[in-house]
DRENKE-8150 format. One record per residue (C-alpha): residue in three letters; x, y, z. Coordinates in steps of 0.05 Angstrom, whole numbers, padded with zeros to 5 digits, always signed. Example, Ala and Ser with C-alpha at 12.3 -4.5 7.8 and 13.67 -1.06 7.14 Angstrom:
BEGIN
Ala+00246-00090+00156 Ser+00273-00021+00143 
This chain:
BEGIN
Unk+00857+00174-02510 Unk+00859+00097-02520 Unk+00853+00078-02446 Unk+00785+00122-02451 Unk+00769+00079-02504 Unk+00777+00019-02471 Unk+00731+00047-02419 Unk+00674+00073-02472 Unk+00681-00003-02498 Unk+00678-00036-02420 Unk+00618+00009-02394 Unk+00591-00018-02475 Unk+00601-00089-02473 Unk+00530-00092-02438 Unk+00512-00091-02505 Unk+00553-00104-02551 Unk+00542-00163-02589 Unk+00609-00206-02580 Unk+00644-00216-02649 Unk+00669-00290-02621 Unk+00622-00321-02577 Unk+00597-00392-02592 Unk+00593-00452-02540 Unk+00568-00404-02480 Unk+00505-00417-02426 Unk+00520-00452-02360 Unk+00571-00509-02356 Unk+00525-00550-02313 Unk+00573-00566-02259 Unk+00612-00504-02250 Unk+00573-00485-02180 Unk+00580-00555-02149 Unk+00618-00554-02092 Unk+00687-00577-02104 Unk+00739-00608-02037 Unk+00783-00556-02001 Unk+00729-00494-02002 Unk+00756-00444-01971 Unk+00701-00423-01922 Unk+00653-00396-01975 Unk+00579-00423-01984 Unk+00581-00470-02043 Unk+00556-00424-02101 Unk+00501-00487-02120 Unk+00464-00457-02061 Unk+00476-00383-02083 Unk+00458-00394-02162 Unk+00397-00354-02192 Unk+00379-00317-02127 Unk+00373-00250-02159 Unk+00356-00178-02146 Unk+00319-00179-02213 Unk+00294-00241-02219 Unk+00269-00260-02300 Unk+00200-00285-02317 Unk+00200-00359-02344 Unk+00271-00379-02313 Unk+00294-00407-02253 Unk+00316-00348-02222 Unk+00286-00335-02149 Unk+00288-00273-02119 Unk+00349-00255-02085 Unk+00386-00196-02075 Unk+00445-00155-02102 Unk+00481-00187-02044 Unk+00471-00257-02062 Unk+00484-00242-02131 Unk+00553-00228-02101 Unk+00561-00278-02058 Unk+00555-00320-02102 Unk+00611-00296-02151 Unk+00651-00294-02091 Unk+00642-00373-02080 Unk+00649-00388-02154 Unk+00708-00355-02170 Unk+00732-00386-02108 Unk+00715-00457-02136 Unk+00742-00452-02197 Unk+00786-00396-02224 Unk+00855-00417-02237 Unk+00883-00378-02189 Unk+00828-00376-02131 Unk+00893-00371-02075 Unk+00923-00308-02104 Unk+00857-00268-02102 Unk+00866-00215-02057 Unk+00837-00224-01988 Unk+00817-00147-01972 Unk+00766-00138-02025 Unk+00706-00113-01995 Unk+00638-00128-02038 Unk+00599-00073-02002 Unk+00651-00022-02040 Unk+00624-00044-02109 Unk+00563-00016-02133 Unk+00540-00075-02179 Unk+00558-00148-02177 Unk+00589-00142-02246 Unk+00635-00089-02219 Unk+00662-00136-02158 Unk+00669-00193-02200 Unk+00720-00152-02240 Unk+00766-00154-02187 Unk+00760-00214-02160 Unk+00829-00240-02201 Unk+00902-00245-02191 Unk+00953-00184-02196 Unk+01011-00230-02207 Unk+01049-00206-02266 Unk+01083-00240-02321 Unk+01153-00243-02332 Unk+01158-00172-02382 Unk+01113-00140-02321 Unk+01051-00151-02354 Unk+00984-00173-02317 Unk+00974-00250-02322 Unk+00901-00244-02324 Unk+00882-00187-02373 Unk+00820-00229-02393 Unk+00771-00228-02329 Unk+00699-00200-02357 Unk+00628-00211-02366 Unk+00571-00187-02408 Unk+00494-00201-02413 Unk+00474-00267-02432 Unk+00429-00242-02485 Unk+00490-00213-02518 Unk+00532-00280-02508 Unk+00482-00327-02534 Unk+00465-00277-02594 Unk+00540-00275-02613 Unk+00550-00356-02626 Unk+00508-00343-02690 Unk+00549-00298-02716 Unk+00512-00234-02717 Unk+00521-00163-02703 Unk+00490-00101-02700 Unk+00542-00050-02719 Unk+00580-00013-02771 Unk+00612-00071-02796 Unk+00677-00030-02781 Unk+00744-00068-02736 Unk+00768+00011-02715 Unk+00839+00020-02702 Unk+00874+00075-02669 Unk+00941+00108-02659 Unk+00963+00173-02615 Unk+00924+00219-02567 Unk+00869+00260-02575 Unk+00857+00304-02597 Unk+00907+00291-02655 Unk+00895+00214-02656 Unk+00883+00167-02713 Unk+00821+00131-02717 Unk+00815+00080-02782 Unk+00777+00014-02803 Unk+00825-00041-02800 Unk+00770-00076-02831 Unk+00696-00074-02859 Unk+00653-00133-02861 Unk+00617-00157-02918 Unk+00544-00136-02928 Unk+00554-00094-02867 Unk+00531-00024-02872 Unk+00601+00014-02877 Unk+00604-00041-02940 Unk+00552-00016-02970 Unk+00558+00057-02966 Unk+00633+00042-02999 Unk+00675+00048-02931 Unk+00736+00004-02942 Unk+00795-00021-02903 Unk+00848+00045-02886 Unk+00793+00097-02891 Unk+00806+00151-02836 Unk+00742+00174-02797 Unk+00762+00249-02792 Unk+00696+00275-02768 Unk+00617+00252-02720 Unk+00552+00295-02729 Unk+00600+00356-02767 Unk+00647+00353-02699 Unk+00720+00336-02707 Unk+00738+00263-02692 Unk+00785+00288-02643 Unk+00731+00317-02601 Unk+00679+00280-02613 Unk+00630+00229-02579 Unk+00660+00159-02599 Unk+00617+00116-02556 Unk+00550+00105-02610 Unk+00604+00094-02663 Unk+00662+00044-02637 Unk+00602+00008-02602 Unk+00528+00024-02620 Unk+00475+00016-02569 Unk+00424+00045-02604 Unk+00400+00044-02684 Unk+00402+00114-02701 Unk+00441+00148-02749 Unk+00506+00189-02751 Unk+00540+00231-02803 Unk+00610+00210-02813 Unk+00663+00245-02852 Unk+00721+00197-02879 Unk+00784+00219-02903 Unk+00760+00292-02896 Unk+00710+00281-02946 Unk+00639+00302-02936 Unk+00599+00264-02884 Unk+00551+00205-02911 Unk+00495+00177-02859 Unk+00515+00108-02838 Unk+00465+00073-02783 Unk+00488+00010-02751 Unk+00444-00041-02774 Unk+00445-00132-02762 Unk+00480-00170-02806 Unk+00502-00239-02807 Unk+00582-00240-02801 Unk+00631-00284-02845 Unk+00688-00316-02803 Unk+00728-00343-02860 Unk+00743-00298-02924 Unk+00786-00281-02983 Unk+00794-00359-02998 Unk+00845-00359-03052 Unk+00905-00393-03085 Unk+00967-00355-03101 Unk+01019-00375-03161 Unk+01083-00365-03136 Unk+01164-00397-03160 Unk+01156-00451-03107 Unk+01085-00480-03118 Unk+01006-00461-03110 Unk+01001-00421-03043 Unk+00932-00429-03010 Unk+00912-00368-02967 Unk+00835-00350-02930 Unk+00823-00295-02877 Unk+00802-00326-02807 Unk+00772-00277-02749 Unk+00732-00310-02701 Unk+00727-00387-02678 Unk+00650-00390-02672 Unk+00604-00446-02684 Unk+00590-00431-02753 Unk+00661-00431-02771 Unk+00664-00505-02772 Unk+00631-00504-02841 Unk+00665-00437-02867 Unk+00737-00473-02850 Unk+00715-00538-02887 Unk+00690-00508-02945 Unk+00761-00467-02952 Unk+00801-00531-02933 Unk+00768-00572-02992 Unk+00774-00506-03042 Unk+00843-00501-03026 Unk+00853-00582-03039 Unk+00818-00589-03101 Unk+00878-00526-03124 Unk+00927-00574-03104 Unk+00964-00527-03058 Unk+01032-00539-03028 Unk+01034-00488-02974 Unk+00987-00450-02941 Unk+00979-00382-02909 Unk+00919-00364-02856 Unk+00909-00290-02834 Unk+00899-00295-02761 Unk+00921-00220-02751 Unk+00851-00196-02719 Unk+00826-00268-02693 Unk+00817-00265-02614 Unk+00794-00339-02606 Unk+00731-00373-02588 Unk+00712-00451-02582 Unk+00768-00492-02570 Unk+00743-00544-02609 Unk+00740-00500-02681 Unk+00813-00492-02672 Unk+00825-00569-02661 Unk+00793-00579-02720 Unk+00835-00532-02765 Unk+00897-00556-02736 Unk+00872-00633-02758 Unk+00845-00595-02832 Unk+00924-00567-02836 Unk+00971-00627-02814 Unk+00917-00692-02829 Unk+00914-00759-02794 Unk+00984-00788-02808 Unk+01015-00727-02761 Unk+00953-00715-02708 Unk+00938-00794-02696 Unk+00937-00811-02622 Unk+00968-00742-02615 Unk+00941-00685-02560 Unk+00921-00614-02592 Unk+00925-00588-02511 Unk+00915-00619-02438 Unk+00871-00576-02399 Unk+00895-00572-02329 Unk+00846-00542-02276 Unk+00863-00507-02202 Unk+00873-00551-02147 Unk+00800-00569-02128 Unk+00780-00587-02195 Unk+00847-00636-02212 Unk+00787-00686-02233 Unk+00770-00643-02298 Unk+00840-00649-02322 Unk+00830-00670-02383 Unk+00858-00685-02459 Unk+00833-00647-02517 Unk+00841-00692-02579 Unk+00856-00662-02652 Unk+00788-00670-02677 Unk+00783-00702-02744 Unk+00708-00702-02756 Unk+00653-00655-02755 Unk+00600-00637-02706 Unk+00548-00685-02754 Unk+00607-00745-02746 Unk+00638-00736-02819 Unk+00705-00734-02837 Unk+00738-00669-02838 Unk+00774-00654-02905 Unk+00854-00640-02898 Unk+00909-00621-02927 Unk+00970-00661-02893 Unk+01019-00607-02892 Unk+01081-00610-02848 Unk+01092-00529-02852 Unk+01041-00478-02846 Unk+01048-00398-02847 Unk+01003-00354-02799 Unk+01001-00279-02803 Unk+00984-00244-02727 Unk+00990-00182-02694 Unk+00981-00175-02617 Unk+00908-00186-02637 Unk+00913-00252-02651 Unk+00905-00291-02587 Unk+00873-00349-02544 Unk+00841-00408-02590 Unk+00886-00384-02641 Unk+00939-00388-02603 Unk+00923-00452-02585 Unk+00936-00481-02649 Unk+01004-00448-02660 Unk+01023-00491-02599 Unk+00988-00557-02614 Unk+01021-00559-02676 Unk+01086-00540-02659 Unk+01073-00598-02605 Unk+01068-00646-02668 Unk+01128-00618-02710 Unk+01082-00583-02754 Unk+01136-00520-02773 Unk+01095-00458-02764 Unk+01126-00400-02790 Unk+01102-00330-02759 Unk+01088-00267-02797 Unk+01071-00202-02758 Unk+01073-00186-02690 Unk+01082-00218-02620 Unk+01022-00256-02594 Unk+00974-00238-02550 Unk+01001-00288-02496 Unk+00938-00321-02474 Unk+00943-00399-02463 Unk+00886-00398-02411 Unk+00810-00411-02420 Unk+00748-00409-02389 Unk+00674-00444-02375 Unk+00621-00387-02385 Unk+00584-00386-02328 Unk+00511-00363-02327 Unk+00474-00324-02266 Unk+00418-00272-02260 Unk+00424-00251-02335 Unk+00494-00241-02334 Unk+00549-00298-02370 Unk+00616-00289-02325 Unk+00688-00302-02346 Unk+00734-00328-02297 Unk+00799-00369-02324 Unk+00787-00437-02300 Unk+00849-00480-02335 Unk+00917-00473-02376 Unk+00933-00512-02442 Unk+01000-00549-02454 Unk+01013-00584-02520 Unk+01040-00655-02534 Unk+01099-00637-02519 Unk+01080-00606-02451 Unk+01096-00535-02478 Unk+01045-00482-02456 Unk+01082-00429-02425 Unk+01079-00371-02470 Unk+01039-00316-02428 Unk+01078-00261-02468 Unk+01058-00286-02523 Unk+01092-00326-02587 Unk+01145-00292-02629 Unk+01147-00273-02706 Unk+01183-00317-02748 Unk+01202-00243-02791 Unk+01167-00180-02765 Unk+01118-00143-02813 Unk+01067-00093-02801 Unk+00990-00083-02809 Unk+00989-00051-02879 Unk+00922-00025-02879 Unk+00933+00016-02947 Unk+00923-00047-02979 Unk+00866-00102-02964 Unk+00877-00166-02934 Unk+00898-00223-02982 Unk+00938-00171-03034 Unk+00993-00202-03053 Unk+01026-00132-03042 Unk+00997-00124-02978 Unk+01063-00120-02923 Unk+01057-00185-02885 Unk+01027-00230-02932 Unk+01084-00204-02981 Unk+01136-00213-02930 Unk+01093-00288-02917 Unk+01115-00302-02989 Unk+01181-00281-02993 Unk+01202-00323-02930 Unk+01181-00381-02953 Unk+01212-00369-03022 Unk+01287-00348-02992 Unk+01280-00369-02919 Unk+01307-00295-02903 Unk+01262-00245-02866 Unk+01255-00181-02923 Unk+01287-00121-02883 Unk+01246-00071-02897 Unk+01180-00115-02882 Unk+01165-00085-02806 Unk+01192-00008-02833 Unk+01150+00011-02896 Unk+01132+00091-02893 Unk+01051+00085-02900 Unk+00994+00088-02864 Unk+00978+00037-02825 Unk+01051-00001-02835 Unk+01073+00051-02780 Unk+01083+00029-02701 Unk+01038+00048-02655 Unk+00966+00024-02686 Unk+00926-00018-02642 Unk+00857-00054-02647 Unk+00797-00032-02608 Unk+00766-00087-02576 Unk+00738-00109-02513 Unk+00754-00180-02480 Unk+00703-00216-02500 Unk+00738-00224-02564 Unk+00791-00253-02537 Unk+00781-00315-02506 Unk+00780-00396-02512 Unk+00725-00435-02494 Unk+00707-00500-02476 Unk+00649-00526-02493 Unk+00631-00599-02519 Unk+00639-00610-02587 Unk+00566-00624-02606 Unk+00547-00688-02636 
């Protein structure tokens, strides 16, 4: 049942409105033609001819062909691993370019077997450029799942403020047992895990009666649940952080100075559901956390490109100021406590790393990592934005290798029976108590509930897992 929803969500991302976009549109000088080209037309001479061409843009007319071709030509430019595409892939086999561009990738495998490109995608560019504001139109609702239909379990991980699942009283562990009077287990989950249309459902929850929810555009918070917690050892700090968008920048400042006017000696930030984004948001909450006197001089990553592009190479500084040029608040800490899950991945990843790469102790609580410490340039053509992985990240101390993903410090589940930032809650509580004894609780990854259980997994497409470069702007 799960890999059918991963397909209902992949035929859906057309559109879906990304929950972590920010920094997309064409890089600008992606399609020139780099040395070495490996007997493909440079893509610059390929770009915008299109089978649909749109009014008011540069697109010319083309055809479905070119569209290809040119995919073909930029993948071959710049993905990371351009060589190890496979050289029998025939475009005329693939009914649509977006379906041939999904195979053009590696199938080299990490060390535990699993692929080391799981991130290769693309959506509209309406959709893409829409997301980096921060809005949706859905539920509100993060859905995860555990076992096979028809006997699965289907429950919000999550419910967004001012969403409409928030207002109609839907909250984090409810159980969606039933669509339009048909049992969840046999029902239609496509309009609900990713509307495409504003129409109303009936949904049952917890085998209640079903209530009429219809997805609806909001504006989306990517930093809640800012609070301090008292605790034997000093003031903890603690916020919820889900998505590394463009409008973070200000959401993560205002927390940051919140948290230093309460004086706080330590410092927790739920990452558990928070897939990445711009690379720059997550320099500049590594600089908030560990301040100038640690990050000085210092590199949050070096981004290394393929072959062709060795010129891009480049270092990514810890940013201490803010798109407008001010001076980022921080807090100067030399330890730092992250919740994650398998969900949390790519940008926020990245600063795991960097400041490990600066002695910054970061201390684990959850799961393993997602195991992504690759990135990409969003590439525009023929109203489509296309993800290829063009460069790896390394820390200071040259570190980057962690395709399987980082470790827990102590193991602890996804307690959904209570809501994120309760001090009860199983991995913030297990957050607590390891800093407190230094000694990982032993019943922190086993606790008999709902939702503290193996086996639960986040729905989400791969759009919301990603790191992007883009220039910081000024």
């Amino acid at each position: 049942m799960l890999i059918k929803m991963r397909k209902i969500i992949s035929l859906s991302l057309l559109s879906i409105l990304a929950a972590c976009g920010g920094g997309g549109g064409n890089s600008g000088d992606s399609t020139t033609t780099p040395p070495g080209n490996s007997g493909f037309p440079p893509s610059s001479t390929l770009a915008n001819l299109c089978a649909n061409p749109r009014a008011n843009t540069s697109d010319r007319q083309g055809t479905v062909e070119n569209e290809k071709s040119y995919l073909r030509s930029f993948v071959d430019e710049t993905y990371l691993w351009y060589a190890d595409i496979p050289s029998n892939i025939v475009a005329a086999n693939y009914a649509t370019p977006q379906l041939y561009f999904d195979v053009l990738k590696t199938n080299a495998k990490t060390n535990s077997g699993a692929s080391v490109d799981q991130f290769h995608w693309s959506q509209t560019t309406a959709s893409w450029n829409a997301s980096s504001s921060g809005i949706a139109q859905d539920y509100g609702i993060k859905w995860m799942v555990k076992g096979t239909a028809p006997s699965f379990i289907l429950l919000a991980a999550d419910v967004a403020p001012g969403s409409p699942a928030a207002l109609a009283g839907i909250k984090r562990g409810d159980v969606i047992t039933s669509i339009d009077g048909v049992p969840v287990g046999i029902a239609d989950l496509s309009e609900i895990l990713s509307p495409t249309k504003v129409v109303a459902h009936q949904l049952g929850f917890n085998g209640a009666a079903e209530i009429s929810l219809t997805p609806a555009t909001y504006s989306t918070s990517t930093v809640l649940n800012v609070k301090t917690i008292p605790t034997a050892f000093g003031t903890v700090g603690y916020f919820t952080f889900d998505t590394h968008i463009a409008k973070s920048e200000a959401e993560l400042i205002a927390a940051i100075k919140q948290l230093k006017a309460a004086n706080v000696t330590d410092l927790v930030i739920d990452l558990r559901y928070n897939g990445g984004g711009l690379l720059y948001v997550a320099s500049q909450l590594a600089y908030m956390i560990a301040g100038p006197t640690t990050t000085n001089g210092q590199i949050f990553e070096k981004l290394t490109y393929n072959d062709k592009l060795a010129a891009k190479n480049t270092v990514y500084p810890f940013y201490a100021v803010t798109t407008a040029n001010e001076q980022l608040p921080y807090l100067g800490l030399k330890r730092v406590t992250l919740l994650v899950t398998r969900n949390t991945a790519s940008a926020s990843e990245s600063i795991i790393n960097s400041l490990r790469g600066v002695d910054v102790a970061v201390d684990l609580i959850g799961d393993l990592t997602r195991g992504k410490p690759y990135g990409f340039v969003p590439q525009d053509n023929c109203s489509y934005t296309y993800f290829a992985i063009q460069f790896k990240g390394v820390n200071q101390k040259g570190f980057g290798d962690y395709a399987d993903g980082f470790s827990p410090t102590c193991k602890a589940s996804d307690d959904v029976t209570h809501l994120r930032g309760d001090a009860n809650e199983t991995m913030l509580k297990t957050a607590l108590s390891y800093r407190q004894t230094g000694l990982c609780p032993a019943n922190s990854a086993g606790a008999n509930v709902l939702g503290a259980e193996p086996g639960y997994e986040l729905i989400r497409p791969a759009s919301q897992e990603m790191r992007i470069l883009a220039a910081m702007p000024h």
